[in-house]
TIMI-501138 format. One record per residue (C-alpha): residue number from 0; residue in one letter; x negated, y, z. Coordinates in pm, 1 decimal. Layout:
# residues N
{num=NUM, residuo=A, X=X, Y=Y, Z=Z}
...
***
This chain:
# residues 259
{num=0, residuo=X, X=6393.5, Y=-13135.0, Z=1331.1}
{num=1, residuo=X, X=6238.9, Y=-12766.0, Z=1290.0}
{num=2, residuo=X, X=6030.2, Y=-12592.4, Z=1548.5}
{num=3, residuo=X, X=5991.2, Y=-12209.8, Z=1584.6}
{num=4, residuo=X, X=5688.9, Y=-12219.9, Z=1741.6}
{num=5, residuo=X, X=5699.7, Y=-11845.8, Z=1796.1}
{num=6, residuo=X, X=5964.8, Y=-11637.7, Z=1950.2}
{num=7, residuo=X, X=6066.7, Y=-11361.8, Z=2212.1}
{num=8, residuo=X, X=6438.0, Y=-11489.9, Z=2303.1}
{num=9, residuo=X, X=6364.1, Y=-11321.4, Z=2574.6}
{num=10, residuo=X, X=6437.6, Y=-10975.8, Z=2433.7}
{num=11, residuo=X, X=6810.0, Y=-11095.5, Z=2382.4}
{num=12, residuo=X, X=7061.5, Y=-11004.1, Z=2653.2}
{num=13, residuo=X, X=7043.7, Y=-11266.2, Z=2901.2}
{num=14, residuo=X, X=7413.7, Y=-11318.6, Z=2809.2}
{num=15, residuo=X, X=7357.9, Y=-11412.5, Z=2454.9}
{num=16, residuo=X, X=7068.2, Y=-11630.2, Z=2533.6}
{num=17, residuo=X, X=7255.5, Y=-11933.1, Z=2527.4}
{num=18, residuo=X, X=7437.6, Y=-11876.4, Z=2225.0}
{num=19, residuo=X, X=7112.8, Y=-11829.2, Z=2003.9}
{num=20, residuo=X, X=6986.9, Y=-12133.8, Z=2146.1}
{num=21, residuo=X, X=7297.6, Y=-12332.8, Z=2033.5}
{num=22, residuo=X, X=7299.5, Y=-12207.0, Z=1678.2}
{num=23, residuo=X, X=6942.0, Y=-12295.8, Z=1641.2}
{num=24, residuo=X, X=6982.2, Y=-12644.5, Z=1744.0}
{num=25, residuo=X, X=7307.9, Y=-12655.5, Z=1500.1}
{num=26, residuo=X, X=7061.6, Y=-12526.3, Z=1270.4}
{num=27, residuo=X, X=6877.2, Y=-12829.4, Z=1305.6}
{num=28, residuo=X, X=6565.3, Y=-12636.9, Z=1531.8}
{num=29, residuo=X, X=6532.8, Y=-12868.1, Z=1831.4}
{num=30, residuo=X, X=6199.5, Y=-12726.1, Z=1995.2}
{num=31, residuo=X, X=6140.4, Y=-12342.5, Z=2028.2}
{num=32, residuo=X, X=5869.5, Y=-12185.9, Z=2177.4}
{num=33, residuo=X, X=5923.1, Y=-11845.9, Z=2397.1}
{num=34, residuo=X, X=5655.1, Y=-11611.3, Z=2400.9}
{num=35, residuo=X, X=5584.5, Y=-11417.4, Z=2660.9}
{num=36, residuo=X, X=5415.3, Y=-11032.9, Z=2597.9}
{num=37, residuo=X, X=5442.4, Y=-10869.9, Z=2938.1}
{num=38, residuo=X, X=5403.1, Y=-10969.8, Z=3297.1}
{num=39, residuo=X, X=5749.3, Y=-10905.8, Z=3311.4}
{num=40, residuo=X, X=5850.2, Y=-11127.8, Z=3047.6}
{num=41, residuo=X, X=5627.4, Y=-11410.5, Z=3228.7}
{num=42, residuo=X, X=5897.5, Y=-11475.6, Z=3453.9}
{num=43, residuo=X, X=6137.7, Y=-11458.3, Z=3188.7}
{num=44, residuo=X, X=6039.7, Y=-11717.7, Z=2902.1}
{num=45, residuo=X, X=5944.7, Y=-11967.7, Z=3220.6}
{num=46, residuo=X, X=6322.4, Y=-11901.7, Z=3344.8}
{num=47, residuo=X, X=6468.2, Y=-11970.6, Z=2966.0}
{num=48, residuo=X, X=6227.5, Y=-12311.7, Z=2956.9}
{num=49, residuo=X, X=6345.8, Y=-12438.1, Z=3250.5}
{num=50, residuo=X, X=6681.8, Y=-12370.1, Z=3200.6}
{num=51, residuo=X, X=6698.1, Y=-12547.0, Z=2841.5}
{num=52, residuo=X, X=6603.4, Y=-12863.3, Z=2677.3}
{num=53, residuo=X, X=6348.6, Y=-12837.5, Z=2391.3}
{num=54, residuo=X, X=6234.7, Y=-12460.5, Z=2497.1}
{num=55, residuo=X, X=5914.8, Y=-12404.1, Z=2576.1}
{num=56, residuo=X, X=5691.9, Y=-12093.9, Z=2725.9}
{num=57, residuo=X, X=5346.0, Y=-11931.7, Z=2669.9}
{num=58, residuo=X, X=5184.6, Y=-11691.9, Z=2900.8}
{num=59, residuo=X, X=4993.5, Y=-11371.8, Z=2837.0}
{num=60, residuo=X, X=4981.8, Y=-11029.0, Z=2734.7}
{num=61, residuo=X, X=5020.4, Y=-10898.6, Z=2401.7}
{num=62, residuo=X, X=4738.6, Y=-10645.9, Z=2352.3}
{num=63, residuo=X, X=4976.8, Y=-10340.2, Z=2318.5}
{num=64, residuo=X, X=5059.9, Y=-10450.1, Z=2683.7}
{num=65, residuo=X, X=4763.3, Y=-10452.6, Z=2854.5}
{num=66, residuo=X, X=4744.5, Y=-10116.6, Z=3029.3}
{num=67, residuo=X, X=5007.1, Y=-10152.3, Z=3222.9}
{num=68, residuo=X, X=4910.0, Y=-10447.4, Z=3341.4}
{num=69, residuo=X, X=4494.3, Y=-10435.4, Z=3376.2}
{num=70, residuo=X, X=4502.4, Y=-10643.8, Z=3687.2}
{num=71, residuo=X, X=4580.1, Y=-10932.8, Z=3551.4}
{num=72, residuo=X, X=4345.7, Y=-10932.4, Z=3233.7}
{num=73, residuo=X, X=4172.3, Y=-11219.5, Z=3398.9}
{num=74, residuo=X, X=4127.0, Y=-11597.5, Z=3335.9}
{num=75, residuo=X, X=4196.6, Y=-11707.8, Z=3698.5}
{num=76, residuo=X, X=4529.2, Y=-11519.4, Z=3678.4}
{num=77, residuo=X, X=4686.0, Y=-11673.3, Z=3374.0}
{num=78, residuo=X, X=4587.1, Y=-12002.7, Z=3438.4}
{num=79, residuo=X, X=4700.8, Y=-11977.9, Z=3772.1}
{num=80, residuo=X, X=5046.0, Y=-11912.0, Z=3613.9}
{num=81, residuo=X, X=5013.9, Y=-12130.0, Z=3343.8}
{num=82, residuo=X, X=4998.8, Y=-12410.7, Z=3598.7}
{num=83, residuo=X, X=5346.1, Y=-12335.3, Z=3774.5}
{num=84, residuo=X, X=5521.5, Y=-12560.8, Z=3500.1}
{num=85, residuo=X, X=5431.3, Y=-12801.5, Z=3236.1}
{num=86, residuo=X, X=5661.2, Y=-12604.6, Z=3020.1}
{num=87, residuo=X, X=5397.9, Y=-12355.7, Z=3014.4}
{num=88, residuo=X, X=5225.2, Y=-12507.1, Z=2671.9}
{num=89, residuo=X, X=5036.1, Y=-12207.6, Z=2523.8}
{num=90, residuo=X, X=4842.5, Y=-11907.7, Z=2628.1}
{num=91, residuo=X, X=4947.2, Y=-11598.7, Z=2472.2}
{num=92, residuo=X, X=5035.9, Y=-11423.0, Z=2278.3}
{num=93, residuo=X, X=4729.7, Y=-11226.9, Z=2325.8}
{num=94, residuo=X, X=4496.0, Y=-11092.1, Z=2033.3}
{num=95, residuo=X, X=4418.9, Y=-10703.3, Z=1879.3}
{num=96, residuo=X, X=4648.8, Y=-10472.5, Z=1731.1}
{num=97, residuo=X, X=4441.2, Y=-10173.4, Z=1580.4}
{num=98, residuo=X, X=4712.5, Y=-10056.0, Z=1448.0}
{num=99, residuo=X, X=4818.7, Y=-9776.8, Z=1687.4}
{num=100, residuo=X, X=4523.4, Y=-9553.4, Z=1810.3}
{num=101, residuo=X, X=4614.3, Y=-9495.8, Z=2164.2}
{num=102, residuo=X, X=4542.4, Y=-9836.6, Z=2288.3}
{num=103, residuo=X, X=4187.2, Y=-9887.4, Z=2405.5}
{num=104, residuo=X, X=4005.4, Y=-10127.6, Z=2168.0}
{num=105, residuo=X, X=3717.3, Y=-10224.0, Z=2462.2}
{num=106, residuo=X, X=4032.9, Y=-10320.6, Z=2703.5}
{num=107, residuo=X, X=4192.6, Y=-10540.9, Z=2402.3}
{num=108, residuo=X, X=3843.2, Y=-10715.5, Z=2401.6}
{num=109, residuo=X, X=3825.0, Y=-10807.8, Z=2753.2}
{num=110, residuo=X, X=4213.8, Y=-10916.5, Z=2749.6}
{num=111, residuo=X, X=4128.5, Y=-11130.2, Z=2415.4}
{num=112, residuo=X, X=3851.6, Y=-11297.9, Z=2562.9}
{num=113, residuo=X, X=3997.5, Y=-11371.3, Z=2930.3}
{num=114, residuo=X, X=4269.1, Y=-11549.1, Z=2693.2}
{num=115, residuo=X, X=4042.5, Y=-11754.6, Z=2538.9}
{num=116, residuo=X, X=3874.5, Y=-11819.6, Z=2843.7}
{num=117, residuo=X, X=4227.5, Y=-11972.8, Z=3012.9}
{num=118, residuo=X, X=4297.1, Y=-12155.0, Z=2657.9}
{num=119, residuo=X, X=3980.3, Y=-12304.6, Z=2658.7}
{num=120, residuo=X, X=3997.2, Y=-12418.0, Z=3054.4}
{num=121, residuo=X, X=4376.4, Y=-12519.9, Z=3078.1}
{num=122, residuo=X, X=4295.4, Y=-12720.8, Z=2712.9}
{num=123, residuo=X, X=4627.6, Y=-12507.2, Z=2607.0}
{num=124, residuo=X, X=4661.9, Y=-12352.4, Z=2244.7}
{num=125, residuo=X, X=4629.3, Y=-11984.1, Z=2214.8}
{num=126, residuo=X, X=4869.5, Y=-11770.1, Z=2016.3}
{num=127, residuo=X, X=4677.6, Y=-11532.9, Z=1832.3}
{num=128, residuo=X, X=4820.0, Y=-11126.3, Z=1694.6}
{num=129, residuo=X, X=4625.2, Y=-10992.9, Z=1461.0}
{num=130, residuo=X, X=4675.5, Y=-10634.3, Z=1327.8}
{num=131, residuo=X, X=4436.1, Y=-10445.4, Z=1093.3}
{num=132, residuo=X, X=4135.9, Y=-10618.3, Z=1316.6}
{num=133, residuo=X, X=4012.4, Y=-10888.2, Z=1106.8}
{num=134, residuo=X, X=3644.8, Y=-10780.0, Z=1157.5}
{num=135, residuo=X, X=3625.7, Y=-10753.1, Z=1498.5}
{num=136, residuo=X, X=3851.6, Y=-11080.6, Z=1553.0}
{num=137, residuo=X, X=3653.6, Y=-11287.9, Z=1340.6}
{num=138, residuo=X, X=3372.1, Y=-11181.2, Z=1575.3}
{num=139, residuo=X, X=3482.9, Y=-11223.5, Z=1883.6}
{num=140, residuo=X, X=3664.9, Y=-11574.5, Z=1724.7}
{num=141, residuo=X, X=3289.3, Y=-11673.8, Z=1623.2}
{num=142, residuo=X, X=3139.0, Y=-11607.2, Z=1956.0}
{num=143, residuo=X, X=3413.0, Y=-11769.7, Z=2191.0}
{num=144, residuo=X, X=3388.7, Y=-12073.9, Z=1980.4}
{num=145, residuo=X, X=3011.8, Y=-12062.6, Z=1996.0}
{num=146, residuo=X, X=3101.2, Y=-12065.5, Z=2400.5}
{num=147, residuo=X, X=3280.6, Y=-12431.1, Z=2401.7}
{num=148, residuo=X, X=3594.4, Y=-12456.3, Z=2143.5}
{num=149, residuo=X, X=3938.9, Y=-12421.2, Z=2189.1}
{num=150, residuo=X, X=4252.7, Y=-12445.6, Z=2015.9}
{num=151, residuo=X, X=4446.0, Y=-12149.0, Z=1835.6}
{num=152, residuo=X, X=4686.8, Y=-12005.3, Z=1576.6}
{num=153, residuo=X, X=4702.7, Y=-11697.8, Z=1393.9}
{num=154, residuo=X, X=5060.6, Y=-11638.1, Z=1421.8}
{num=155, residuo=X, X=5278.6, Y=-11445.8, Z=1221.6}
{num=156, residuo=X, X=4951.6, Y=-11434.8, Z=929.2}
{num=157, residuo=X, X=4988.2, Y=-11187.7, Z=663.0}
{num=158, residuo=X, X=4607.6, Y=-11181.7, Z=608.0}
{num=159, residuo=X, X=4366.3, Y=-11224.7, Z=323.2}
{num=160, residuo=X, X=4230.1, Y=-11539.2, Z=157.1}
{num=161, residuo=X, X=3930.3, Y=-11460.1, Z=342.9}
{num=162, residuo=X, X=4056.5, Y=-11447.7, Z=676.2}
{num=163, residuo=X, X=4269.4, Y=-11763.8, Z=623.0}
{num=164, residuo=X, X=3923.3, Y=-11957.6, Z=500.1}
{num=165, residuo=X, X=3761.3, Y=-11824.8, Z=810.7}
{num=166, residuo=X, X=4032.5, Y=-11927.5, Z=1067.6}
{num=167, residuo=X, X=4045.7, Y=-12284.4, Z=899.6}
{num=168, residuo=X, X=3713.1, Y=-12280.5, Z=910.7}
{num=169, residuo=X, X=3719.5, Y=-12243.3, Z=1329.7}
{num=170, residuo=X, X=3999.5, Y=-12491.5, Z=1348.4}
{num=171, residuo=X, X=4296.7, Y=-12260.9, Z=1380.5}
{num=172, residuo=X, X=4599.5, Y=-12317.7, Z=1222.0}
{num=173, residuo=X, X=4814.6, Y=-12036.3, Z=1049.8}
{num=174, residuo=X, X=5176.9, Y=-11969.8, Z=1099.3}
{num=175, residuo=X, X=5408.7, Y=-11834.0, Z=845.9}
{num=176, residuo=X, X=5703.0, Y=-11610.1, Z=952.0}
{num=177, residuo=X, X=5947.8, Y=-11420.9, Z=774.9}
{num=178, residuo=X, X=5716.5, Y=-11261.8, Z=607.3}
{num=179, residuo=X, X=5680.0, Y=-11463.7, Z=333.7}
{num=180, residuo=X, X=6026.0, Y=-11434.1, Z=230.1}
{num=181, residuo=X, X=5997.1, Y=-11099.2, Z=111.8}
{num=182, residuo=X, X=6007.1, Y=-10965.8, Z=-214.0}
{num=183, residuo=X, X=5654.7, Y=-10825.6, Z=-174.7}
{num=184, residuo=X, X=5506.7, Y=-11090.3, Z=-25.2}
{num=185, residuo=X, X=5346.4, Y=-11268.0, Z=-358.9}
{num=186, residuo=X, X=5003.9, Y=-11208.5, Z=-275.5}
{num=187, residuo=X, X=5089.1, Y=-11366.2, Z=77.6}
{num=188, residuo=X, X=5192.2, Y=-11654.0, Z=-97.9}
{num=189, residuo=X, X=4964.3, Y=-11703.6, Z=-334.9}
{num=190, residuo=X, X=4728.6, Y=-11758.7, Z=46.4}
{num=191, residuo=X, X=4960.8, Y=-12016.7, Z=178.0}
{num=192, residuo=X, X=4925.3, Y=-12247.5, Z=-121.6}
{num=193, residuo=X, X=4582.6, Y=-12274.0, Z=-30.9}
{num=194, residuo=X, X=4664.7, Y=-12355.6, Z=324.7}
{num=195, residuo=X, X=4624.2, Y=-12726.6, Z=410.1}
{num=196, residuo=X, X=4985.0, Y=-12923.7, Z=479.3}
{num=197, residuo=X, X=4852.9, Y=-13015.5, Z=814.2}
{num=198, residuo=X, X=4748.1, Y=-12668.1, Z=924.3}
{num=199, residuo=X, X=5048.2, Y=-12501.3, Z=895.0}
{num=200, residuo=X, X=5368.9, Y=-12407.9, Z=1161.9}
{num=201, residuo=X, X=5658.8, Y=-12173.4, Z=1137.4}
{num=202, residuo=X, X=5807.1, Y=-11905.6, Z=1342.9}
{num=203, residuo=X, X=6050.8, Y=-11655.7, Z=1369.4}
{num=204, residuo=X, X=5898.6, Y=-11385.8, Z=1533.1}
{num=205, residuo=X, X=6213.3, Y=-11307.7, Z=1677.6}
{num=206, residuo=X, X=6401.1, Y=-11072.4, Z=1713.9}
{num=207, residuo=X, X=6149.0, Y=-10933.3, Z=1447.0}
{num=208, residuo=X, X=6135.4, Y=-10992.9, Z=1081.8}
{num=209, residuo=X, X=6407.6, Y=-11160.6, Z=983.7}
{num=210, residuo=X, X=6348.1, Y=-11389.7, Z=713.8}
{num=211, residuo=X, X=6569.5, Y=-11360.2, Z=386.7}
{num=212, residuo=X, X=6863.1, Y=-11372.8, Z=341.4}
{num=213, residuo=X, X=6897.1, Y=-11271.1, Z=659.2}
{num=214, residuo=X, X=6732.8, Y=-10871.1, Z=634.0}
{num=215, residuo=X, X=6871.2, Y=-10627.5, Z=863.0}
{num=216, residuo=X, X=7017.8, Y=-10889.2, Z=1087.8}
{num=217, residuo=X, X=6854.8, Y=-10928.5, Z=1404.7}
{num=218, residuo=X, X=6609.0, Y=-11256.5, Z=1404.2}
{num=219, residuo=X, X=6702.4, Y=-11559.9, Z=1567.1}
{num=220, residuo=X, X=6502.4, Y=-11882.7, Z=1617.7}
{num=221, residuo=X, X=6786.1, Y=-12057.2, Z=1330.0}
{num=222, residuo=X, X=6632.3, Y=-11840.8, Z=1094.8}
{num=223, residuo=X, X=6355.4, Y=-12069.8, Z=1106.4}
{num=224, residuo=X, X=6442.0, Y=-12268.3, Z=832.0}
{num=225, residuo=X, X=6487.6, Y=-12031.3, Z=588.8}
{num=226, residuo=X, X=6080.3, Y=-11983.0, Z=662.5}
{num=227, residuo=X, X=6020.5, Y=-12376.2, Z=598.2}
{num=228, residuo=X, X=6235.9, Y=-12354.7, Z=326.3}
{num=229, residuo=X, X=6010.9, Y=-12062.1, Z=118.5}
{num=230, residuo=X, X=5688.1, Y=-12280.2, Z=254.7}
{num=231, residuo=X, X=5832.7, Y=-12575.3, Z=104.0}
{num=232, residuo=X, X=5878.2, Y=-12397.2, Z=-251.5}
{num=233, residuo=X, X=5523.2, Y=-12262.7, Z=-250.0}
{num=234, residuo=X, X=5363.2, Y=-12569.3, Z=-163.0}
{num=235, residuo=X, X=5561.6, Y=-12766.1, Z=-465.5}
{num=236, residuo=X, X=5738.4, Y=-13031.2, Z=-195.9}
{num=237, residuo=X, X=6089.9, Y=-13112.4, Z=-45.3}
{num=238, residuo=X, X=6169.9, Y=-12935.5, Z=230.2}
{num=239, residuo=X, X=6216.5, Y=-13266.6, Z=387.3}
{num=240, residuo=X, X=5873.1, Y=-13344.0, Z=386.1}
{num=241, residuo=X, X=5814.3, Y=-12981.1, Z=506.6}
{num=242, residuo=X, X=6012.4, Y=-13062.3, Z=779.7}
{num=243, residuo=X, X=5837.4, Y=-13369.5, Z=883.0}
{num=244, residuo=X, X=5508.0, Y=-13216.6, Z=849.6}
{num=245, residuo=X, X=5575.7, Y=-12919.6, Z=1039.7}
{num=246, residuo=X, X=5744.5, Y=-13133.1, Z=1340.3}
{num=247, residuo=X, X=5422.8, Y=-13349.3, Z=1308.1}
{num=248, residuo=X, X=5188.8, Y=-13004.2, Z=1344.4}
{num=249, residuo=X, X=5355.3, Y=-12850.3, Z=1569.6}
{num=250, residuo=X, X=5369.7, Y=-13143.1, Z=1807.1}
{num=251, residuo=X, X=5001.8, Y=-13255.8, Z=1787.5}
{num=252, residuo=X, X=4897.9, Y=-12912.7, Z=1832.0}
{num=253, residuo=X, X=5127.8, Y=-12841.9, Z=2139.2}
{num=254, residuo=X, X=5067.2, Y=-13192.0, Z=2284.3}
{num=255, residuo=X, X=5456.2, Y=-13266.7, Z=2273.0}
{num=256, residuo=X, X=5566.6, Y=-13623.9, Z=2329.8}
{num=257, residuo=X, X=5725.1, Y=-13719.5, Z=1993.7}
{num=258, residuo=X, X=6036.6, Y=-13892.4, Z=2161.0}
***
């Protein structure tokens, strides 16, 4: 069994939601994660959990997010919603996104932290964006951990050796999307081999990068495999044992029963 532990299935009309979910499972993904970005979402990825078997939902606010929604940059809130269901499993996604320049860098900061904060109270994993930040997330990384540790992923990575040595170095694990699949993605690569077996999950990202052979399509969590399947060929094993280390990752890190 595969697990996309990262995915907004809540972006699809709520019509089609139950369609993606049964290709994925004919796809052979049994667990998916749905990650929620917006307060609004919140009450969307719970909805989707609780509604199917083998979905599961994060809560937070992706750091693009977080001005419309300043109240609830707070511990106490998040964990207070975190709490409504036990198929709440992971705070996030949350994180910094430098990328655009009209989104307040001091208000990401607070947000990031008040994540980790929840993560590290609720005992919950944190789902971690990082875009053109590395120095300042490393730093803030160093100085949370330094506060009482926590568990996290750097989802989605398309970062340097460097940055993958320091997040393995806190603990995290790293998660490979469709990135990695692209044509242009050698240097990418060339990272993952160095990545552990046991510190590594998938995701889709979804409806975002769509792995190949699947470009220009819009992403789906059965897309999945074509991820493990490009892991599996850089780390030099069968995508059967990719498989089975993956499901094995992905369910010690979320605390899934393994039944």
């Amino acid at each position: 069994m595969f697990v996309d532990t990262h995915c907004h299935i809540d972006f699809a009309p709520p019509e089609e939601r139950g369609g993606m979910i049964t290709r994925a499972n004919a796809a052979g993904v049994g667990m998916m994660l749905c990650v929620s970005s917006s307060r609004q979402s919140w009450d969307e990825v719970a909805g989707i959990a609780a509604s199917y078997p083998g979905v599961f939902a994060s809560v937070g606010l992706h750091p693009n997010e977080i001005e419309d929604s300043v109240d609830l940059v707070s511990a106490d809130k998040l964990l207070a919603y975190a709490r409504t269901s036990d198929k709440i499993i992971a705070i996030g996604e949350t994180g910094l996104d430098y990328h655009y320049e009209n989104f307040s860098k001091t208000l990401q900061e607070l947000s990031f932290r008040a994540h980790i904060e929840a993560a590290r109270t609720a005992q919950l994993p944190l789902l971690i964006h990082n875009r053109d930040s590395d120095a300042d997330m490393l730093r803030i990384l160093s100085d949370e951990m330094g506060k009482g540790a926590f568990k996290g992923v750097l989802h989605c990575f398309t970062g340097t050796e460097d940055m993958a040595r320091a997040a393995l170095g806190m603990g995290f694990m790293l998660s490979a999307a469709g990135v990695i699949t692209f044509p242009n993605a050698g240097a990418l690569c060339d990272v993952f081999k160095t990545v552990p077996l046991d510190r590594l999950l998938v995701e889709t990202d979804s409806p975002f990068l769509a792995p190949v052979p699947h470009r220009g399509k819009t992403n789906e969590p059965a897309f999945v495999v074509e991820v493990a399947k490009e892991l599996a060929r850089i780390k030099g094993i069968t995508l059967a044992e990719m498989e089975r280390a993956l499901l094995d990752n992905s369910r010690k890190f979320f605390g899934l029963d393994a039944s």
